[in-house]
Each structure stands twice: as C-alpha cells, then as structure tokens.
KEKE-3310 file (N, C-alpha, C; in steps of 0.2 Angstrom, whole numbers, plus 5000, padded with zeros to 4 digits):
npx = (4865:4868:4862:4854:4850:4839:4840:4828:4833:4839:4824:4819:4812:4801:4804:4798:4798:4812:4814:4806:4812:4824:4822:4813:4827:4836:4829:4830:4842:4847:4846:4851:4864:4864:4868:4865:4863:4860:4851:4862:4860:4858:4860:4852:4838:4844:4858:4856:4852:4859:4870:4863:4866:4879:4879:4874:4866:4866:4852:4843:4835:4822:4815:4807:4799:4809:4807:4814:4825:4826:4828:4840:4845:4847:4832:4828:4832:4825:4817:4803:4797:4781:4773:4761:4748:4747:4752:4752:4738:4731:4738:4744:4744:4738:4751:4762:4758:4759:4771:4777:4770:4775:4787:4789:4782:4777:4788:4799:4791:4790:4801:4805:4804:4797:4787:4781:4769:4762:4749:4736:4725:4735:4740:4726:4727:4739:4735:4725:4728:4741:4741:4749:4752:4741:4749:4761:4764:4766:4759:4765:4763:4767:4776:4774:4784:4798:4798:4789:4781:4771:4760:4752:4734:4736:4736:4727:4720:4711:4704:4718:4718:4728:4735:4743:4756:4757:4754:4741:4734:4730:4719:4717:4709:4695:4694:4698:4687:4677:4680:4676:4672:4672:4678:4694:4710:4721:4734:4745:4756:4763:4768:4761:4760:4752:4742:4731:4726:4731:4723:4709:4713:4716:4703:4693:4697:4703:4714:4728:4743:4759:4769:4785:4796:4800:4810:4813:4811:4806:4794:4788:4784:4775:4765:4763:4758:4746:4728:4720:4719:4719:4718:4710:4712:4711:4715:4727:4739:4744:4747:4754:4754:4741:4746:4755:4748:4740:4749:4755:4745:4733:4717:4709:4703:4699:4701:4687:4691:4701:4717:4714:4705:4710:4722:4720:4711:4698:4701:4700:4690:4678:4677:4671:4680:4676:4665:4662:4653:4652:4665:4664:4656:4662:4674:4666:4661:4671:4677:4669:4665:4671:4670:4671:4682:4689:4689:4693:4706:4710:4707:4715:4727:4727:4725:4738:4745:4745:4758:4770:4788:4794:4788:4784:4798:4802:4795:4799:4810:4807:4803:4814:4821:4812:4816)
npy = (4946:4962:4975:4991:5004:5017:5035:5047:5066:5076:5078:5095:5091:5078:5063:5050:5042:5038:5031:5022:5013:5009:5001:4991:4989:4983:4971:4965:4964:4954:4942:4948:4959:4977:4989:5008:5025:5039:5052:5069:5082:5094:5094:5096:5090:5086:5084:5074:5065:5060:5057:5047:5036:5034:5027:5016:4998:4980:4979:4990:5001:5014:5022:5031:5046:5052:5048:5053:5049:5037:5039:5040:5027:5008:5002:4989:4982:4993:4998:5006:5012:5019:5029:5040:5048:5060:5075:5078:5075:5084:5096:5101:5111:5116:5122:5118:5106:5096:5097:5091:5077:5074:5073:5067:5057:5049:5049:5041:5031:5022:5019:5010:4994:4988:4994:4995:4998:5007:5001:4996:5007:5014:5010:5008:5022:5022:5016:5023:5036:5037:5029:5016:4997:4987:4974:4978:4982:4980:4977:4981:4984:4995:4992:4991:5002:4998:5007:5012:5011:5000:5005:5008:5016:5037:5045:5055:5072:5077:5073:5069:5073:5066:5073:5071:5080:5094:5095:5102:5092:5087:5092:5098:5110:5105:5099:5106:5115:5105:5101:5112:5119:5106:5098:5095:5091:5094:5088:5093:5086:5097:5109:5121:5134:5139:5154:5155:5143:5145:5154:5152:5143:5148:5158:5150:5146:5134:5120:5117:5111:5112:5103:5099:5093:5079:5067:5051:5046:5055:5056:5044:5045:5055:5049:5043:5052:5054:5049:5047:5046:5056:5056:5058:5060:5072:5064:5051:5040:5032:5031:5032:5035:5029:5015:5017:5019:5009:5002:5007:5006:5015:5020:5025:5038:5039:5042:5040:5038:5038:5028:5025:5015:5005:5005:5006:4993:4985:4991:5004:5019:5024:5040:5053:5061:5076:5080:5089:5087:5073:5071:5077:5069:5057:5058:5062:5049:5039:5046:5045:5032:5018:5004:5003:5010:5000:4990:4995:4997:4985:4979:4986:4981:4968:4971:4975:4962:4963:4971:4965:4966:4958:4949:4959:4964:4952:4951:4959:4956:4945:4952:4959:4947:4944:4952)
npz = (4846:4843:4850:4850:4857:4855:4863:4866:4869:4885:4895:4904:4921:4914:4913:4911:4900:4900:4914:4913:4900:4907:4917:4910:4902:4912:4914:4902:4901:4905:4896:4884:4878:4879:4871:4875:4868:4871:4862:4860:4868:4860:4847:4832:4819:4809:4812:4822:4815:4806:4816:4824:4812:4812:4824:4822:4824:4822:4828:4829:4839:4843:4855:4859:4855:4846:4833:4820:4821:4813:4800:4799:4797:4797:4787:4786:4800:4811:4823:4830:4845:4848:4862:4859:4848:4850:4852:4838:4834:4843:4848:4836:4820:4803:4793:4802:4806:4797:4792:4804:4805:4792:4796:4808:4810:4796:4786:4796:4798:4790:4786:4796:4801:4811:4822:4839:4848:4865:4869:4865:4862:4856:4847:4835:4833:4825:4815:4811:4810:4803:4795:4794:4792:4800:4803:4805:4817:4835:4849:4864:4882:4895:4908:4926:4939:4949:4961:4965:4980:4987:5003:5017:5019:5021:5036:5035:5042:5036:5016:5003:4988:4976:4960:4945:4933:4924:4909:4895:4893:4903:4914:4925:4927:4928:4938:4948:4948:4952:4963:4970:4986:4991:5006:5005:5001:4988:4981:4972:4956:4947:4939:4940:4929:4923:4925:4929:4934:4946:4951:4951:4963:4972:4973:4973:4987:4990:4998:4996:4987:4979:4971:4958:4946:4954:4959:4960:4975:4978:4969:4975:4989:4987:4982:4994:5003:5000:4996:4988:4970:4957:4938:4929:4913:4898:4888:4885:4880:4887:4902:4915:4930:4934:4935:4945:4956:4958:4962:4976:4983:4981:4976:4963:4951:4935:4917:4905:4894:4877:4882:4895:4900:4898:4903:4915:4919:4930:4941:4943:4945:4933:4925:4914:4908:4905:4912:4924:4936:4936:4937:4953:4960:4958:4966:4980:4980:4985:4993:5004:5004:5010:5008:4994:4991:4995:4987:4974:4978:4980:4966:4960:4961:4957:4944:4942:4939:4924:4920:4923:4924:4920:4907:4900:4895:4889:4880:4870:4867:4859:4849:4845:4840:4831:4818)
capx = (4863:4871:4856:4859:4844:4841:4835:4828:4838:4836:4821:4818:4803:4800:4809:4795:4801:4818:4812:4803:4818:4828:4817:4814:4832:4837:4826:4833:4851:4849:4847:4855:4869:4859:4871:4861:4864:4856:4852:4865:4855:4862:4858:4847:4836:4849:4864:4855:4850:4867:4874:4861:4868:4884:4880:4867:4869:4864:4843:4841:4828:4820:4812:4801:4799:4814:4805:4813:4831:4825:4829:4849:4846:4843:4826:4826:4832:4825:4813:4801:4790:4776:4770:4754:4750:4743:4754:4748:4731:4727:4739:4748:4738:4739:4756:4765:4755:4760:4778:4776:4768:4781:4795:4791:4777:4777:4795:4802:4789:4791:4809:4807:4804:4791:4784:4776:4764:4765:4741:4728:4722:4739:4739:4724:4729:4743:4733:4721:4730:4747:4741:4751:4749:4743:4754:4767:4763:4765:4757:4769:4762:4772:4779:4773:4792:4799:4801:4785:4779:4765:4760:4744:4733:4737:4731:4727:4712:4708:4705:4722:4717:4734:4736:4749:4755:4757:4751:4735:4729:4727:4711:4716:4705:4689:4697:4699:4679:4674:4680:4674:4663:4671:4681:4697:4717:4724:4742:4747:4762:4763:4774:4755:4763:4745:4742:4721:4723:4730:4719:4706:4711:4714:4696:4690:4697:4704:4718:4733:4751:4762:4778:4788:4802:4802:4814:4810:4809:4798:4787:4784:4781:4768:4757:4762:4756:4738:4721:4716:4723:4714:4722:4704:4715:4708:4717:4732:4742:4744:4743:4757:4753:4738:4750:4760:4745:4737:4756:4755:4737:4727:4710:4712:4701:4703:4696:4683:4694:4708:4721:4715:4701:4714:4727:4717:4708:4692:4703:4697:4684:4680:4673:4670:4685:4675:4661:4665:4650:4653:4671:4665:4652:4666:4677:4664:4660:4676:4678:4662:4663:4677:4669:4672:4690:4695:4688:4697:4713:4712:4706:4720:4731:4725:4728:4744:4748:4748:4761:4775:4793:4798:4783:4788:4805:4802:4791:4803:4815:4805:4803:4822:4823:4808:4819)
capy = (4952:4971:4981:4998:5008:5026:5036:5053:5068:5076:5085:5095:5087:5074:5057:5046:5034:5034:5026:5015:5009:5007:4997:4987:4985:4981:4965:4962:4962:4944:4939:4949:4964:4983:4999:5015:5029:5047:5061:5073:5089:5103:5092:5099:5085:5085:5080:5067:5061:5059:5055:5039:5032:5031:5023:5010:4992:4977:4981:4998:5003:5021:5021:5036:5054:5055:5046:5055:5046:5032:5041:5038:5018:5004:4999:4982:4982:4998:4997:5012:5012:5022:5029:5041:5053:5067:5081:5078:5075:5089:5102:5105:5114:5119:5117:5112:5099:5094:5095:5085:5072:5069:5071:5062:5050:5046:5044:5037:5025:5019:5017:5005:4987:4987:4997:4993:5002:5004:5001:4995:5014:5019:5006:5008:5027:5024:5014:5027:5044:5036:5024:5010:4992:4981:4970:4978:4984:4974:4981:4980:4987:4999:4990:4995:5004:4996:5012:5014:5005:4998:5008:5010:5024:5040:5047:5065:5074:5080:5068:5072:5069:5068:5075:5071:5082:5100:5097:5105:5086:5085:5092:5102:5115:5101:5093:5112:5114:5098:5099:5118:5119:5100:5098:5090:5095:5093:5087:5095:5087:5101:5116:5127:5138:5143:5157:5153:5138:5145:5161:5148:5136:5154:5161:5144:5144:5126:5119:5113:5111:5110:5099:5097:5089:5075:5063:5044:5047:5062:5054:5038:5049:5059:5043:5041:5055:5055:5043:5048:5047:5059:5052:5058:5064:5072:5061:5049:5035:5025:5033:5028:5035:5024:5009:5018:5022:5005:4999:5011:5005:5020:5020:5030:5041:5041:5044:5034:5041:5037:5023:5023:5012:4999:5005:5005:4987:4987:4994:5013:5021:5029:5045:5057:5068:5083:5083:5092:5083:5067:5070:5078:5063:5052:5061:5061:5043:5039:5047:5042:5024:5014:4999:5006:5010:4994:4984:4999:4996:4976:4975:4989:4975:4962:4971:4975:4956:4961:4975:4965:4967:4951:4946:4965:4963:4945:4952:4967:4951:4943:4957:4959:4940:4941:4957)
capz = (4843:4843:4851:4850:4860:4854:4868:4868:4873:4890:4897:4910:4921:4909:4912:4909:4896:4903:4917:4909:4898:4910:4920:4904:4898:4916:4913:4895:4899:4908:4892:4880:4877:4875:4871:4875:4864:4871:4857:4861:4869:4857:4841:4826:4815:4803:4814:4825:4810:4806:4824:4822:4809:4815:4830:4820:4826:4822:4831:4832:4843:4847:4863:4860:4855:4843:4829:4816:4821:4809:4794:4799:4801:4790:4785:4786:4807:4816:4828:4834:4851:4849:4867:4857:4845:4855:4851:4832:4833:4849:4848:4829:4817:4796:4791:4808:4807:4788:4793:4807:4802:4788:4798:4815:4807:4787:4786:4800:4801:4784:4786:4798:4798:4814:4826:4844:4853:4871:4871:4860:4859:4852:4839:4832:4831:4821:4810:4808:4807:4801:4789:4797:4791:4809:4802:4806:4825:4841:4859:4873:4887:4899:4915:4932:4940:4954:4965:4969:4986:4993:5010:5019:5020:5028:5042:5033:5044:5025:5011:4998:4979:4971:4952:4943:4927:4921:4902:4895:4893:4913:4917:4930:4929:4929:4946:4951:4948:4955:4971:4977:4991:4996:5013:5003:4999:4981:4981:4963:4955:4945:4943:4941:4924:4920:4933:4929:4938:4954:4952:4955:4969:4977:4972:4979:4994:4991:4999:4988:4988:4974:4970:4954:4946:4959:4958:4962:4981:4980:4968:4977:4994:4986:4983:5001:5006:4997:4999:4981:4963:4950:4932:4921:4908:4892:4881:4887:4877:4892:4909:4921:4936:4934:4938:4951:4962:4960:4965:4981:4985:4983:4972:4956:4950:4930:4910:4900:4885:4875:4884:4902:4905:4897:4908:4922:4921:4936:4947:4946:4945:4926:4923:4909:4911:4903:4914:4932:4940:4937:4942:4959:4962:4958:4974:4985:4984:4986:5002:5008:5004:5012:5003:4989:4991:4998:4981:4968:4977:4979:4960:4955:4966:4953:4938:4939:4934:4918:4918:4925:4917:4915:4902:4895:4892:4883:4872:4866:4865:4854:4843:4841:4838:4824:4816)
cpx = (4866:4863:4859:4850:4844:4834:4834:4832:4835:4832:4817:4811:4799:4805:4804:4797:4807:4817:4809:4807:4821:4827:4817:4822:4839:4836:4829:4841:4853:4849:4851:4862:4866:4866:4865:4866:4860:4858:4857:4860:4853:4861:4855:4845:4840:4855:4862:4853:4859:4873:4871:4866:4875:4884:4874:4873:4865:4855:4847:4833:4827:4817:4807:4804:4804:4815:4810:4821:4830:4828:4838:4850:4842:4834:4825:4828:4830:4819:4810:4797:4788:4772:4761:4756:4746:4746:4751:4741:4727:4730:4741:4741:4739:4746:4762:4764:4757:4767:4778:4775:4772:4788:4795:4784:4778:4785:4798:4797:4788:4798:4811:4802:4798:4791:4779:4774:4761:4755:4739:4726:4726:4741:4734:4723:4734:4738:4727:4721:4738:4747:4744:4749:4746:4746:4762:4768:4763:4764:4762:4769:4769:4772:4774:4781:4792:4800:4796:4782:4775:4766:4751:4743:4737:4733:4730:4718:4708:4710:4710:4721:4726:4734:4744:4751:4753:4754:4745:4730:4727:4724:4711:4711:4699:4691:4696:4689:4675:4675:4679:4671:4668:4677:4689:4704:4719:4730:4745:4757:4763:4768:4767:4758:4758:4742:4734:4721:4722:4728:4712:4705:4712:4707:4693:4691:4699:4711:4724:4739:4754:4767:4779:4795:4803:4808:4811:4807:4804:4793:4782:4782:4775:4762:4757:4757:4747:4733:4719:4721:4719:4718:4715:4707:4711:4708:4726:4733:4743:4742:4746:4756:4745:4740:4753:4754:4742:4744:4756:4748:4734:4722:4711:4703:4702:4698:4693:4684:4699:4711:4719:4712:4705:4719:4725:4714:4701:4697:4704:4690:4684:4674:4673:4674:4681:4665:4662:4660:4649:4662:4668:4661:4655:4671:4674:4661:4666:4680:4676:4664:4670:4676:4672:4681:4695:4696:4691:4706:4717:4712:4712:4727:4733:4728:4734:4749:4750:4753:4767:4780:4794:4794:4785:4793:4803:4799:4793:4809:4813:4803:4809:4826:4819:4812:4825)
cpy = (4959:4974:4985:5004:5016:5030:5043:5060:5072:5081:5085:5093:5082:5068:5053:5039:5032:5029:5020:5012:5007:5002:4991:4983:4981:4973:4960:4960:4956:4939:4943:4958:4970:4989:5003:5020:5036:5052:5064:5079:5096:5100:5092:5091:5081:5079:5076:5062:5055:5053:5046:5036:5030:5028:5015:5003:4988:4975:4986:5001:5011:5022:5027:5043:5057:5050:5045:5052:5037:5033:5041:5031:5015:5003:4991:4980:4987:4997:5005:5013:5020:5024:5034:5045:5060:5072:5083:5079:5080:5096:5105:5107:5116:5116:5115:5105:5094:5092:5091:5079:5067:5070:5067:5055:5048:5042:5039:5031:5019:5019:5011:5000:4986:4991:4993:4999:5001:5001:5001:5001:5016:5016:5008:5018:5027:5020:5018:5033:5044:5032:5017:5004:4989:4976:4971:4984:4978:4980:4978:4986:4990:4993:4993:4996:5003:5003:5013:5009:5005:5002:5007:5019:5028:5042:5054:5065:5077:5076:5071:5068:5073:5067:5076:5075:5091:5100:5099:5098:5083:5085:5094:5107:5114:5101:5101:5114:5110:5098:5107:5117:5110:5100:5091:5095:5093:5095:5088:5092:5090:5109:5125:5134:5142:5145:5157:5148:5141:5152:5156:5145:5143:5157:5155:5141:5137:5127:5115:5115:5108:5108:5099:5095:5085:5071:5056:5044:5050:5060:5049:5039:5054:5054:5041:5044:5058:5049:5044:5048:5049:5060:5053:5061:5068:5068:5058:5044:5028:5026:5032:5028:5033:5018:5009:5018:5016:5002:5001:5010:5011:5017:5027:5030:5043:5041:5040:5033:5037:5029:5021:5019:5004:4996:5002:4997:4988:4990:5002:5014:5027:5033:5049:5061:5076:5084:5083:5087:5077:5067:5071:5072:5056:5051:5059:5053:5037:5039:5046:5036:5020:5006:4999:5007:5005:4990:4988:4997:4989:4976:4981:4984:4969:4965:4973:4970:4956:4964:4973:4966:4963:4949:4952:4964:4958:4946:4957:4960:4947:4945:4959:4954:4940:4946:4952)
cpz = (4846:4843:4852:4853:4860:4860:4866:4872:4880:4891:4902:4913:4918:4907:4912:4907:4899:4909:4914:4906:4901:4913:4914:4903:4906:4916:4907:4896:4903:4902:4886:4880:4877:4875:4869:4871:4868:4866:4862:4863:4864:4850:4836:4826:4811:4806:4817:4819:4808:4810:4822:4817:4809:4821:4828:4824:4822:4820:4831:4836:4845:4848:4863:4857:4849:4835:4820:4813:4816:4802:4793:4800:4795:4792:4790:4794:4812:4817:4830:4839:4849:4854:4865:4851:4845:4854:4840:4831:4840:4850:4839:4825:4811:4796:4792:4807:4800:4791:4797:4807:4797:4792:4805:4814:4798:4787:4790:4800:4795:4783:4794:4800:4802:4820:4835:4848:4859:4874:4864:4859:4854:4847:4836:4832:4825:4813:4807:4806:4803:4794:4791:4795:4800:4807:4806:4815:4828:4847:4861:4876:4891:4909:4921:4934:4946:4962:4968:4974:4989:5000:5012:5020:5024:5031:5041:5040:5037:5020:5006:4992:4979:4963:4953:4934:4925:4914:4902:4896:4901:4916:4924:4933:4933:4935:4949:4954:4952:4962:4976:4980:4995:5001:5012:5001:4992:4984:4973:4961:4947:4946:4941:4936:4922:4926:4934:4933:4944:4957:4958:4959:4972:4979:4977:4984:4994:4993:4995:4990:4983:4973:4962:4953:4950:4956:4961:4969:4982:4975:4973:4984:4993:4987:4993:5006:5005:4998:4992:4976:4959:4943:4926:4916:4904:4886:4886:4882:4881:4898:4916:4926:4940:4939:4944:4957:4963:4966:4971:4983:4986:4978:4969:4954:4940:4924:4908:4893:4884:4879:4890:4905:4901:4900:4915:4925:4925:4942:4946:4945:4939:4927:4917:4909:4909:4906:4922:4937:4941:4941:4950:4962:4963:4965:4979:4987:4985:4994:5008:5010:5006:5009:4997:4987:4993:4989:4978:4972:4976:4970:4956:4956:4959:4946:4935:4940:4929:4916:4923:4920:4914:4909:4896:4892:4887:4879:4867:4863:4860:4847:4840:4837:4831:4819:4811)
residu = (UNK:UNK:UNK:UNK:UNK:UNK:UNK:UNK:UNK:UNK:UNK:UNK:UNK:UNK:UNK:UNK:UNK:UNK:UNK:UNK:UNK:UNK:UNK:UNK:UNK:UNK:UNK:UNK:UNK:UNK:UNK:UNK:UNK:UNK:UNK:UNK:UNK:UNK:UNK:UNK:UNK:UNK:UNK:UNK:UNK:UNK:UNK:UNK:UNK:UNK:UNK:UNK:UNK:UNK:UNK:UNK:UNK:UNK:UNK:UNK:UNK:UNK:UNK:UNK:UNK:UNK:UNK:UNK:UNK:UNK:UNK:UNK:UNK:UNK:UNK:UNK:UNK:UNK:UNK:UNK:UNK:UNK:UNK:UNK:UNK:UNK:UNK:UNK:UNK:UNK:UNK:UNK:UNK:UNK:UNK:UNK:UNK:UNK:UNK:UNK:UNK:UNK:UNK:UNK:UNK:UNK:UNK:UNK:UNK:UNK:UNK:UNK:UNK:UNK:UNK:UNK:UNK:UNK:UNK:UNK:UNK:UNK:UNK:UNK:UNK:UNK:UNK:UNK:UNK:UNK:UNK:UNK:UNK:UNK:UNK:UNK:UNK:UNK:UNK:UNK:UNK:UNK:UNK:UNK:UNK:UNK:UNK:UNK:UNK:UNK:UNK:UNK:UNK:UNK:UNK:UNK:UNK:UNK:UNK:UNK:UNK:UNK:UNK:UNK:UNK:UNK:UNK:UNK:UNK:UNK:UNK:UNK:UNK:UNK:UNK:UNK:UNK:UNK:UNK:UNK:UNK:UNK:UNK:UNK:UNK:UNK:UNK:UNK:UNK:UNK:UNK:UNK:UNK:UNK:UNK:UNK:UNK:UNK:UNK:UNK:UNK:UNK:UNK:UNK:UNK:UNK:UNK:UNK:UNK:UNK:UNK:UNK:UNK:UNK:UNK:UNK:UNK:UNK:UNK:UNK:UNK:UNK:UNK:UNK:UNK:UNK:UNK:UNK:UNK:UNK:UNK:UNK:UNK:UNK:UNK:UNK:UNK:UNK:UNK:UNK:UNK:UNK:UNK:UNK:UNK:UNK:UNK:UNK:UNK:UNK:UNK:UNK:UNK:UNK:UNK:UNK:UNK:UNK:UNK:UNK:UNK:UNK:UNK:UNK:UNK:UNK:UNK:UNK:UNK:UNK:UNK:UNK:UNK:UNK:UNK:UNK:UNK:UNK:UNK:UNK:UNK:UNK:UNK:UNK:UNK:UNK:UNK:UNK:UNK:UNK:UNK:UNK:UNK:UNK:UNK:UNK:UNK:UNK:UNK:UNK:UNK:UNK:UNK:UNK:UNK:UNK:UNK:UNK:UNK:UNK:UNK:UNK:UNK:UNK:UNK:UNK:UNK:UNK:UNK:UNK:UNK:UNK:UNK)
# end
C-alpha cells in the first residue's frame, strides 16, 4: 500500500495530534511504508486543496483538523480521524456555523470512504450533528505517549493540582473558585491570556505558576512536579492529559461530561465540571485521603492497558487494509 498521511499545518502551542501520530506511525511502520505530507503554513483552503491532490496516494489519511483536505483526494480511499466537534457545536454561531459545517464536515466527510473516531462520545457526535452513517465509523482510541514517565510523589510542603490547557473549555476559572481559602498551589500549563483569570488567583491570594509551550521534557517534568491532575473539562473529545497523568502515577481529578469518563476508566475521580463545590470537595479528598490516591493511581495504572500503540496502530492497519 502507498499510505500518504495528511497532517495539519503548524501551530503554535498546539502539537497534540502530532504527537500522537507519530507515535502511532512509529508503531505502523514495522509493518508498512507511511509518507507524511504537512499542509504548507501559508496555504489558503483552496491551494491545499489542491496541494492534496497532488500528493494523493494509494490510502490517504487526514490525521485531524484539516478535514477539508478531502475535497482534493478520491472518494473511494480517503480516510479522516475525527478527534471532536467542539469548535462547531460550542463556539461557531449563525453563518460561521453554516460555512463550517459544509466546508470542514458535510463535504469532506462525504467525499470520504470512512472515518474514525478517536471515542465513543465523538462518534456518536458525528452521527448526530453530522449525519454520518455508523457504518461507516470505526473508534480508535488515542495511544498513551511514550515520553511520559512513571515517578513517585513529590515532596511539595503544598499539594500542586496541575491544569493543563489555555482553551475556554478548561474550567479554569471553576478550579480558580474551588480552591480559595485552601492551602494548595496550581501548576497552570497555560499561557493565562484571559487577564480575569489572573486578576483572580491574585484577588485570592492563590499560589500559581505558569508554564507554556512545553516541549516533551517540560511537559513530563510538570507531572513530575505535581501530586494532582485537574482534567474536569467542559467538554473534551478525548482528554490526553488524562492518560499522561495516569502514566506519571498521579490521581486525576476529571469531567462527568463529554469523553472523559471513557477516557479515564475507574481511575479518577469524576466531577461535574460546572459545579465549583463538587470540584473543591473532589481536591480536598484527595489530599486528605492517601487511600484514596493510592487506588485512583493503581486503577489509572490498569486502565491504560487499553491505550497501548501497538493494539492502535493495528487497528489503523486494518482500516487501510478494509479500504
């Protein structure tokens, strides 16, 4: 097979999938051949449209976000990972939302042969604001990424909850509310762009420290450097830093919404992301209970059996093979 893997172009802060592809096609290439493709940066809809088409192969695969690269590739082999559709269904509106929809959902997903979805949430999303057949979806879940590494606690005098995420869907502000008054640090991986937040962790006298952009190093030193993982989204698709933080043995802190208590398995602890006092109830037993935090890290231990690559890879493999 000629797989031809169409990736997203680059952005800053924002390498998620790439990691994860790579990871993935690291695992694929014991068995088969992949050329990667990146959109060019500087690219209109129009030309990448284009650009695809001239780089089509054999499988065309587009690995996320650039949906609309289906519109330059046959029918009958293109392939599209769907990681959610949160920017449709929470932020577009009137007729952003119209154009949208037909340009990075209607067409592209009817111009290609089959689609997979990286969770059960975000399938039956495409089949209910997409139209989508289930026929023609397959789940494959996201990997756990090799970079992050099992450590033991630290030895903070101050319990660190680490949040990870500058988007509105982060619940920042919740986590912000939840923890006044309590005797704890926020490790923010965040570049803090909304000056309300950090009006308030000033107002509230909370202790906090801000990282962004990490690279591989500085993410998997953050888990290092914290006892807590707070992941209650508003709405996520999947929820990776779910899997990292089981993978780094903390006890995660996460939503009762959207993808996360699928992502999660029993190994965190779900809350209501949009009620402040369950979040803080959820913190402080947390840091009370060393009971508590041993079982959320063994049973997050447990469930990231299901999210190794090799089981992933072969099942992308077999999707290029049904094609």
């Amino acid at each position: 097979m000629q797989i031809h893997h169409f990736d997203r172009d680059n952005r800053a802060g924002n390498y998620t999938f790439e990691q994860l592809f790579d990871t993935i096609r690291a695992e694929l290439t014991k068995y088969t051949d992949i050329s990667v493709f990146k959109k060019p940066d500087n690219f209109g809809i129009l030309q990448s449209i284009l650009w695809a088409k001239k780089n089509k192969g054999s499988i065309n695969h587009i690995t996320g976000d650039v949906n609309y690269l289906a519109l330059g590739l046959p029918t009958k082999n293109t392939i599209i990972t769907v990681h959610d559709l949160g920017h449709y269904i929470r932020s577009l509106h009137g007729w952003k939302k119209l154009i949208y929809k037909k340009l990075w959902m209607d067409l592209p997903f009817s111009n290609a042969c089959h689609l997979t979805a990286i969770s059960e949430f975000t399938k039956n999303q495409l089949i209910e604001f997409a139209g989508v057949p289930e026929s023609k979806i397959s789940v494959i879940k996201n990997p756990v990424l090799p970079f992050i590494t099992h450590s033991p606690p630290p030895q903070n005098d101050t319990p660190v909850i680490l949040q990870i995420g500058s988007g509105t869907n982060k619940n920042l502000e919740r986590l912000i509310h939840a923890v006044k008054g309590l005797d704890v640090k926020l490790l923010l991986i965040n570049r803090l762009v909304n000056s309300k937040h950090v009006q308030l962790l000033n107002d509230f006298k909370i202790k906090f420290e801000a990282r962004s952009d990490l690279d591989q190093k500085g993410l998997n030193q953050a888990y290092k450097d914290s006892d807590i993982l707070f992941f209650a989204s508003e709405y996520e698709g999947f929820g990776m830093p779910i899997l990292e933080a089981q993978a780094a043995g903390r006890p995660v802190i996460t939503g009762n919404v959207s993808a996360m208590p699928e992502a999660s398995g029993d190994g965190a602890l779900l809350v209501n992301p949009f009620d402040v006092d369950e979040i803080r109830d959820a913190i402080t037993s947390i840091v009370e209970n060393e009971k508590l935090r041993n079982e959320l890290v063994l049973k997050g231990k447990e469930n990231l059996k299901l999210y190794q690559v090799g089981p992933i890879a072969k099942a992308y493999l077999e999707v290029y093979e049904s094609v």
